[in-house]
N, C-alpha and C positions, 0 to 999 in steps of 0.2 A: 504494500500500500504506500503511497506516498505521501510525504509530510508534507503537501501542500495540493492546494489544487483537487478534483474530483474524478472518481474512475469512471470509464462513460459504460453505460451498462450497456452491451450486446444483447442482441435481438434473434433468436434464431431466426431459419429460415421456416415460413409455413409448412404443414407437411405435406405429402405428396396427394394425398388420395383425398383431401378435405378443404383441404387448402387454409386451414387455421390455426392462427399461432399460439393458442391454447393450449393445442391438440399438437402440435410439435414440443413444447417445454415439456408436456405432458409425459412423452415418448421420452425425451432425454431422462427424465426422471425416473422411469420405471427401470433405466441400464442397470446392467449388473455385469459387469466386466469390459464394458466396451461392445457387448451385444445387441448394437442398436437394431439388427433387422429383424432379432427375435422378440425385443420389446415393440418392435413397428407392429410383427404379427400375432402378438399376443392383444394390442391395442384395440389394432383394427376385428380383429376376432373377436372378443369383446362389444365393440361397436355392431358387428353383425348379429351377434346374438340378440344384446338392446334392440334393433330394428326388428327381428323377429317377434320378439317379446311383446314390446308396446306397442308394433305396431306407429311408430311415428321416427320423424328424422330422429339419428342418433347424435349427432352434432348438438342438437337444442337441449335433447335430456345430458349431453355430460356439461353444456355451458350453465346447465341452471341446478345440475350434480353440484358442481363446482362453486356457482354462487352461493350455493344451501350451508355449502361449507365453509365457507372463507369467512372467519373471524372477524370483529370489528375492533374489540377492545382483549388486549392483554396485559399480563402485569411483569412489571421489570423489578427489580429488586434496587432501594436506593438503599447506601448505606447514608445516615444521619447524626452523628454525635453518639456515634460508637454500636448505634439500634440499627439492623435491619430492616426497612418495611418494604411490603411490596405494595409497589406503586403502580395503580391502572393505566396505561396510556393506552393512545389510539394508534393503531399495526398499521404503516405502508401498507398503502396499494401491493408495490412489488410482492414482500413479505406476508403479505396476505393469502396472497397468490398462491405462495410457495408453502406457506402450511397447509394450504387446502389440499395441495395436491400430493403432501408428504402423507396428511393423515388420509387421504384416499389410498392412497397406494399401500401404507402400512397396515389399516384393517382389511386390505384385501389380501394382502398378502398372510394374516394372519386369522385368514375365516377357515373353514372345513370344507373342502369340496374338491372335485377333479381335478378340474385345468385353474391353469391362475388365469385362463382368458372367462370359466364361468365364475370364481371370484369376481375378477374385477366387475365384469356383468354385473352384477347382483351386488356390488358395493356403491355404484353407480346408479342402478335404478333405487336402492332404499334412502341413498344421500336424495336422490332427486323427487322421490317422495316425503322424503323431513323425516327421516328415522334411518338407525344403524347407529354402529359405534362411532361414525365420522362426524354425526351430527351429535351425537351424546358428549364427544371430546370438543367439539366447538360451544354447546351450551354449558361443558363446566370450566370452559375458560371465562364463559361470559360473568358464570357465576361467581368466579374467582374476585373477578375485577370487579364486581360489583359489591360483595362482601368487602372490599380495601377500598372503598370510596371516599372511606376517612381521611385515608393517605393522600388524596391526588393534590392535596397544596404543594406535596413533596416533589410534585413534576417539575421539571426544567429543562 
């Protein structure tokens, strides 16, 4: 990191078959060794199965999976005259983003079933219904921060 000045953040490229840049971070995220074309077809398999399922584009159920998920408020730990509290603040965009798609991938990855492409499926349609553990871990972060509401003077 540099002592001065700002990193510019990169953008991937959209991905190939949707053309959304969602849906590409998405894909990078699911890597597990540099395996990006088995995470492509585990994705996109995924995505076909949602289309089977519901019955509707699969692009819109994982854009609004992913909005279901995505945090508002978190809590950061300040130290204060030797007391730690944790303190609510409001998560970036980016960072938002990026936990959504962390704890997507982690309760799918850690459900009971076949493939990790009918995981992801079914982690995916229950975020995008408002239930599963993706949404359960985003309302107890809410809860978090809103139990430490006492603290937010401590923000800075």
């Amino acid at each position: 990191m540099p002592r001065r000045g700002v990193v510019a953040n990169r953008q991937p490229l959209p991905d190939a078959k949707y053309n959304n840049l969602n849906m590409a971070k998405f894909i990078n995220k699911m890597l597990l060794c540099g395996k990006k074309a088995t995470a492509e077809g585990i994705v996109y398999g995924a995505m076909g199965i949602i289309e089977k399922q519901e019955k509707t584009d699969p692009v819109t159920v994982f854009e609004q999976a992913l909005k279901n998920a995505t945090p508002l408020l978190q809590v950061k730990a300040r130290r204060v005259g030797g007391a730690t509290y944790q303190v609510p603040v409001e998560v970036p965009a980016d960072r938002a983003l990026s936990l959504a798609m962390r704890w997507l991938i982690s309760s799918s990855r850690s459900r009971s079933g076949k493939s990790m492409e009918a995981k992801l499926a079914a982690e995916l349609t229950d975020a995008f219904k408002g239930q599963g553990p993706t949404i359960k871990k985003r309302e107890d972060t809410h809860k978090m921060a809103e139990a430490n509401r006492a603290f937010a003077h401590y923000r800075w």
